[in-house]
C-alpha positions in Angstrom: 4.9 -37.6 33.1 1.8 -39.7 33.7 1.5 -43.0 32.8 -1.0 -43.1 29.5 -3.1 -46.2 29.9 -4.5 -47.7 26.6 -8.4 -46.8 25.1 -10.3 -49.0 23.8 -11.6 -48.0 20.0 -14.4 -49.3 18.5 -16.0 -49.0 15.3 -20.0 -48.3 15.6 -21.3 -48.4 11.9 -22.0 -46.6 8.9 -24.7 -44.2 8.6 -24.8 -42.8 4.6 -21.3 -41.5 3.8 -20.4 -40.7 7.3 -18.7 -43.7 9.8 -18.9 -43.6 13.6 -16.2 -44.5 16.2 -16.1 -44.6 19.9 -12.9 -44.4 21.8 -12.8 -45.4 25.9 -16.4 -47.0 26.0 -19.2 -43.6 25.5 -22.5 -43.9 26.6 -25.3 -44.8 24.6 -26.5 -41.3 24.9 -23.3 -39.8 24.0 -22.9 -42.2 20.9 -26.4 -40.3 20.2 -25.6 -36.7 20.4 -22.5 -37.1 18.5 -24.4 -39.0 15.3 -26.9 -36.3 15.1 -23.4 -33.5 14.9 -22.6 -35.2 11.7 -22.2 -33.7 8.5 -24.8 -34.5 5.9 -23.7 -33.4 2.7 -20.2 -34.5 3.0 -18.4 -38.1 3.5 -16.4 -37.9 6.9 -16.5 -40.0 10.1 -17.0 -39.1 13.8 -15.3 -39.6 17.3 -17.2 -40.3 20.3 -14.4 -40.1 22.9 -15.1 -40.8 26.8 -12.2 -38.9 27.8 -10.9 -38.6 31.8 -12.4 -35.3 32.1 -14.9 -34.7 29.9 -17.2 -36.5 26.8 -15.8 -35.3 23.5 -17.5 -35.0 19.7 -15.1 -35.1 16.8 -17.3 -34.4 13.6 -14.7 -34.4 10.3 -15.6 -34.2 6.9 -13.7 -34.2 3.5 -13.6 -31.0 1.5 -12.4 -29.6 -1.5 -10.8 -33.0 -2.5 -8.1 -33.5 -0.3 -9.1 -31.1 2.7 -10.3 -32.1 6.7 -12.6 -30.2 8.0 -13.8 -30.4 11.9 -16.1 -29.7 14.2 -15.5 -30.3 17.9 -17.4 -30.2 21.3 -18.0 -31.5 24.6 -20.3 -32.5 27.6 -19.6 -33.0 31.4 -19.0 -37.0 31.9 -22.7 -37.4 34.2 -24.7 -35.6 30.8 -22.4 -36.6 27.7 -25.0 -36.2 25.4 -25.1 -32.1 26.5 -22.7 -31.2 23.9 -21.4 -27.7 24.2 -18.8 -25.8 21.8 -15.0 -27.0 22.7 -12.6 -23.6 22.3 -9.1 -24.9 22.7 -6.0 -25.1 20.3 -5.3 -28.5 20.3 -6.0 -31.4 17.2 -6.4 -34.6 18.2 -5.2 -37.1 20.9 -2.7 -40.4 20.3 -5.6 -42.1 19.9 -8.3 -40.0 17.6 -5.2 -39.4 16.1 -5.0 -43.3 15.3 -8.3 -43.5 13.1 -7.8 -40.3 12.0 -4.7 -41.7 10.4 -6.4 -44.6 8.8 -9.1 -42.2 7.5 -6.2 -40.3 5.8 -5.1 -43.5 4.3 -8.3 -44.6 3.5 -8.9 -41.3 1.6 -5.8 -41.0 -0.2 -5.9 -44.8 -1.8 -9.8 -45.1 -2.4 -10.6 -41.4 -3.7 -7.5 -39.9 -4.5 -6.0 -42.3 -6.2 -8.5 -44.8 -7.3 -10.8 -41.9 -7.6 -13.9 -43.6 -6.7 -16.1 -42.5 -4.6 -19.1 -44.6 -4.8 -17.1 -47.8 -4.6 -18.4 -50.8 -2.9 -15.2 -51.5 -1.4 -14.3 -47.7 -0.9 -13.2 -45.5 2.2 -17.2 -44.7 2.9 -18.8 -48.0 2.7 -17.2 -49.3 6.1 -17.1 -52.6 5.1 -15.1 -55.5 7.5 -12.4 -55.5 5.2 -12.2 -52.0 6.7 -12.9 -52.4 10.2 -10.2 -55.7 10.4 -7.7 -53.2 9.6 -8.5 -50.6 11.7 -8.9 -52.8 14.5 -5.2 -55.2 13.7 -3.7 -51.4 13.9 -5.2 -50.8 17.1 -4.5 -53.9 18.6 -0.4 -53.4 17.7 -0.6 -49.7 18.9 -2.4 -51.4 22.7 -0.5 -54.6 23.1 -3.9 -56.2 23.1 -7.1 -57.7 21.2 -10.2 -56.3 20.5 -11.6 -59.3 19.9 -13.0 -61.0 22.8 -11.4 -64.0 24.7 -13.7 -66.3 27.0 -12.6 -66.9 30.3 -14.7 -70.4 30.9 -17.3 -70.3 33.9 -19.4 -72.7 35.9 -21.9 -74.3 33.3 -25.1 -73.6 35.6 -23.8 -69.5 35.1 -23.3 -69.8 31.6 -26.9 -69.0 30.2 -27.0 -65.8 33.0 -23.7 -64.5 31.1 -23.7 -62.8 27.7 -21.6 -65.5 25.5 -22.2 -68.2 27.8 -19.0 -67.0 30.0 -16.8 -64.2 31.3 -15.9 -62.1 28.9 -12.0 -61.3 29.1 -11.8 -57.3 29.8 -15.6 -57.4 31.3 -17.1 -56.6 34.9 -19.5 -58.7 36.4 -21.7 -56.9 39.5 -23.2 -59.7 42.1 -25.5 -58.3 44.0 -25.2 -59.4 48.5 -24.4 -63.3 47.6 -20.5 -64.3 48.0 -21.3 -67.1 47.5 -22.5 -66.9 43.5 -19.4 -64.5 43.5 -17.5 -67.4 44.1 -19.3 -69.5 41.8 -18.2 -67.1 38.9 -14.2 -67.6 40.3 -14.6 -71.3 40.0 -14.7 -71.7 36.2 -11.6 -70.2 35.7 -9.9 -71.4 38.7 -10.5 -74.8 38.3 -8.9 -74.1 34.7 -5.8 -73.4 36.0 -6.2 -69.6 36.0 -5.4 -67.0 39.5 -7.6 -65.4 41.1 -7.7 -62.4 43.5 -10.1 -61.7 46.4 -10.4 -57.9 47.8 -11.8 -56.8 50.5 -13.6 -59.8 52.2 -12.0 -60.1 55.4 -14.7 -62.6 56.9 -14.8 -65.4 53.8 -13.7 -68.4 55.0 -11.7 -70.2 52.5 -12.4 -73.4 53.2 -16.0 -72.6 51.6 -13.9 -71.4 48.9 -12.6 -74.4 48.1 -16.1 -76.1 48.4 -17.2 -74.6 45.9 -14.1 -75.6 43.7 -11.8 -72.4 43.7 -8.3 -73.6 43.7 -6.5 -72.3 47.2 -2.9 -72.6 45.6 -3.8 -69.8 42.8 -5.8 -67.6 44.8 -4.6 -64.5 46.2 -6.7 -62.5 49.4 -6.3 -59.5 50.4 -8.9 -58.8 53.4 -7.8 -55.3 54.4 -7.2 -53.1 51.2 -8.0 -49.7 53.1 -8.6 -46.7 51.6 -6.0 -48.1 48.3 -8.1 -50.5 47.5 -8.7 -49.2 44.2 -4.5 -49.0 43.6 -4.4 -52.7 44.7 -7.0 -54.1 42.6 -5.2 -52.3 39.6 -2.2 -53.8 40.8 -3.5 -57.4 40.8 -5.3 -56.8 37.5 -1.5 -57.5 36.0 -0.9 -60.4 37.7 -3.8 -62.5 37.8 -7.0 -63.2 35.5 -10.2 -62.9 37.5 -10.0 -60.2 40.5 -13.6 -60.0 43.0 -13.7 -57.5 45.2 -15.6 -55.6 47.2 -15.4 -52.1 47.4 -15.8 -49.9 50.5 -19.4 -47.8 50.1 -20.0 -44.6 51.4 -22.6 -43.4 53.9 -25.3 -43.2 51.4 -24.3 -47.1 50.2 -22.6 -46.5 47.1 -19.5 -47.3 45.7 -16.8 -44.7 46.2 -15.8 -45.4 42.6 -16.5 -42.2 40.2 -16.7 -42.5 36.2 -13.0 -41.7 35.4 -11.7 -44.1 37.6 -14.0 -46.5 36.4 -13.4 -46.1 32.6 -9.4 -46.5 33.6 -9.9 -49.8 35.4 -12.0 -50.9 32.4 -8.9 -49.4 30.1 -6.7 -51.7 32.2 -8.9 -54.7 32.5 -9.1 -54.4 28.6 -5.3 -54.2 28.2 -4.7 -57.2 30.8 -7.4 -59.7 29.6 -8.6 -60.2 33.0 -12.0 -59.8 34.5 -13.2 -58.0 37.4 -16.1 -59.2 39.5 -17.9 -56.8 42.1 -19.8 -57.4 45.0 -22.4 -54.8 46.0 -24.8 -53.0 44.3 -23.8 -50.0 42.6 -20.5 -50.5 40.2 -21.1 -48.4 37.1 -20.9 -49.6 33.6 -21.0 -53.3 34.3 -21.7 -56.4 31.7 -23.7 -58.6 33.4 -25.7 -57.9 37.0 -26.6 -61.0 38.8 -29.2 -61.1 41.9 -30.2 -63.7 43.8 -34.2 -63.3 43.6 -34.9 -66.3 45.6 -34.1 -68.5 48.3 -34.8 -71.5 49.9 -33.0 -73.8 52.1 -33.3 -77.6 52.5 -32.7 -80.0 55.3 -34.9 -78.6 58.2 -37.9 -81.0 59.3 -40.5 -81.2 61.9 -38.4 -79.7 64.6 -34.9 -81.5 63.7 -32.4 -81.6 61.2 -30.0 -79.0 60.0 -29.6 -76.6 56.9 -28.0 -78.8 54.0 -28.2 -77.2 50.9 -29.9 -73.9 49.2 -31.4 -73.6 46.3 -31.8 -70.0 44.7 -33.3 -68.2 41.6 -30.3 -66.1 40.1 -31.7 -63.3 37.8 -29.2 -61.6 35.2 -29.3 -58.0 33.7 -27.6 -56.9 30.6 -27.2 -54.6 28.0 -26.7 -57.3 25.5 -30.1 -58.5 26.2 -31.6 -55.2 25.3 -33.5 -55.2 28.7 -34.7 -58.6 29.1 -34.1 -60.7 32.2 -32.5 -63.5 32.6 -32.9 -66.3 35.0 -32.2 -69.8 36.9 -32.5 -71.6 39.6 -30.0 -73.3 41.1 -28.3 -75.3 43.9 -26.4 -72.5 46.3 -24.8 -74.4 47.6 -26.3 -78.1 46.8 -26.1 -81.0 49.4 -22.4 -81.9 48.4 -21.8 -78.2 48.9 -21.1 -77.2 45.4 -22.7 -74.9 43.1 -25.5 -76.9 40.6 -28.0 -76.3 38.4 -31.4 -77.3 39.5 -32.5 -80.0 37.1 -35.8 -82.5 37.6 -35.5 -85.2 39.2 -37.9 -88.5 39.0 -40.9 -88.6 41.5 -39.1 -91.9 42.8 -36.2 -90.2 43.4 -34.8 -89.1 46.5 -36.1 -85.7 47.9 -34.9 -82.8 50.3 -37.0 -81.1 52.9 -37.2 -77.3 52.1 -37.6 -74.0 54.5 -38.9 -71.2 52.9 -36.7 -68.0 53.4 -36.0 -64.8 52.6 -33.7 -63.3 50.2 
């Protein structure tokens, strides 16, 4: 039998008498589809599930007192919100099957028994008295928290991060710069957490440690091969922040396709750890940083040598509903560590910059 990796279940707000849950992170668009399949003249809830195989809709509604009714259907994983009829015998999985269970419960004490319906603090008004329970259930059934946990990061990253840092269970894309790859490690290294690098067989780690990472808790693995995906599941049970970078196709793009990324996310979820990826094309990611920018300092009129670089760092993310983010910072600086760019006093010592690229 299979190993069953954990799903993360969420709970996505009341609409009338009718409450919405996602199970294993569902698009946006699927979230969509499966609100407008709702019932309208019954209480119930729905089931957004982003299953291995498929995007499933779970409408249910109450009936003739103490009955559940359903309505199911499902879309391919690349168009969730093409919802098609679903012909198959089966009821529910472990896990619709666990708020479908604390709907039943729900039911039974605030209409059955306290027999009312239109109750502030009933079954249908999702309050947060509702959704703690659900989610303290949830969290015994996975071994884990759906509440977040904070993994600290570099204070100059902070304001490109949603939260102000890495978000345990999150992935983090970095767009061509190992270097501000690294800079996300060095938060939690230098508080004492491991960290893993994958697939980087030319980083020299004495720039590593420049830039703060603790050598003693961090594991490299150059050469993954074609299991890179197994070993960077493997690590994600042993250490807290895992970068790699994945091996890309012909056509550049990461040989990574939506199943096995919602498992990894499953995993990273269970494990409290964080996955940071280098390149451009990881799917479903929190936070996308690219370096915008760049300029290094040190070069004058025909001597000197390259010193430091400072960089503008611009951050995507969902949570910011489509607004940019961005910073510029020291890439490395002159002492070779990762800084914020702050003004400094005309009077002040200065750095002669080159103009590049990239």
């Amino acid at each position: 039998m299979p190993h069953h990796e954990p799903r993360n279940i969420e709970f996505f707000g009341l609409e009338g008498h009718t409450k919405h849950y996602g199970i294993g992170d569902p698009d946006p668009a699927h979230l969509a589809a499966v609100r407008l399949r709702a019932r309208t003249d019954a209480p119930g809830f729905t089931i957004a599930h982003r299953g291995v195989s498929a995007a499933l809709s779970l409408v249910y509604w109450w009936a003739n007192e103490n009955e559940l009714h359903a309505d199911f259907s499902l879309a391919p994983l690349d168009a969730p919100d093409q919802l098609g009829p679903y012909e198959s015998t089966g009821i529910a999985c472990v896990w619709e099957l666990e708020v479908i269970d604390f709907e039943r419960r729900a039911w039974l004490q605030d209409v059955l028994i306290d027999d009312d319906l239109d109750a502030p603090e009933s079954t249908l008004t999702g309050t947060a008295d509702v959704v703690r329970d659900l989610q303290a259930r949830i969290r015994g059934m996975q071994r884990t928290t759906l509440d977040t946990r904070a993994l600290p990061t570099h204070p100059a990253l902070g304001e490109l991060l949603p939260g102000g840092a890495l978000a345990a269970g999150g992935v983090y894309a970095v767009d061509n710069s190992t270097t501000l790859a690294l800079g996300l490690l060095q938060g939690p290294s230098a508080a004492g957490s491991w960290c893993a690098i994958v697939g980087l067989p030319d980083l020299g780690v004495e720039a590593a440690a420049g830039l703060g990472l603790d050598l003693e808790r961090l594991v490299l693995v150059p050469h993954p091969g074609e299991q890179w995906l197994s070993v960077v599941s493997a690590l994600i049970d042993v250490v807290s922040v895992v970068l790699v970078k994945p091996p890309t196709a012909a056509q550049g793009r990461v040989r990574l396709g939506d199943a096995a990324a919602s498992r990894l996310a499953s995993r990273l979820r269970q494990r409290e750890a964080v996955l940071v990826s280098l390149g451009e094309s990881w799917p479903r990611t929190d936070a996308r940083l690219t370096v915008t920018a760049s300029t290094w300092a040190g070069i004058g009129a025909g001597f000197g040598h390259l010193t430091a670089r400072q960089v503008t760092v611009s951050s995507a993310s969902r949570a910011w509903a489509g607004r940019a983010k961005s910073r510029r910072l020291w890439l490395p600086g002159p002492d070779q560590r990762l800084e914020a760019i702050v003004a400094r006093d005309d009077a002040g010592p200065r750095l002669v910059t080159h103009e590049v690229a990239g």
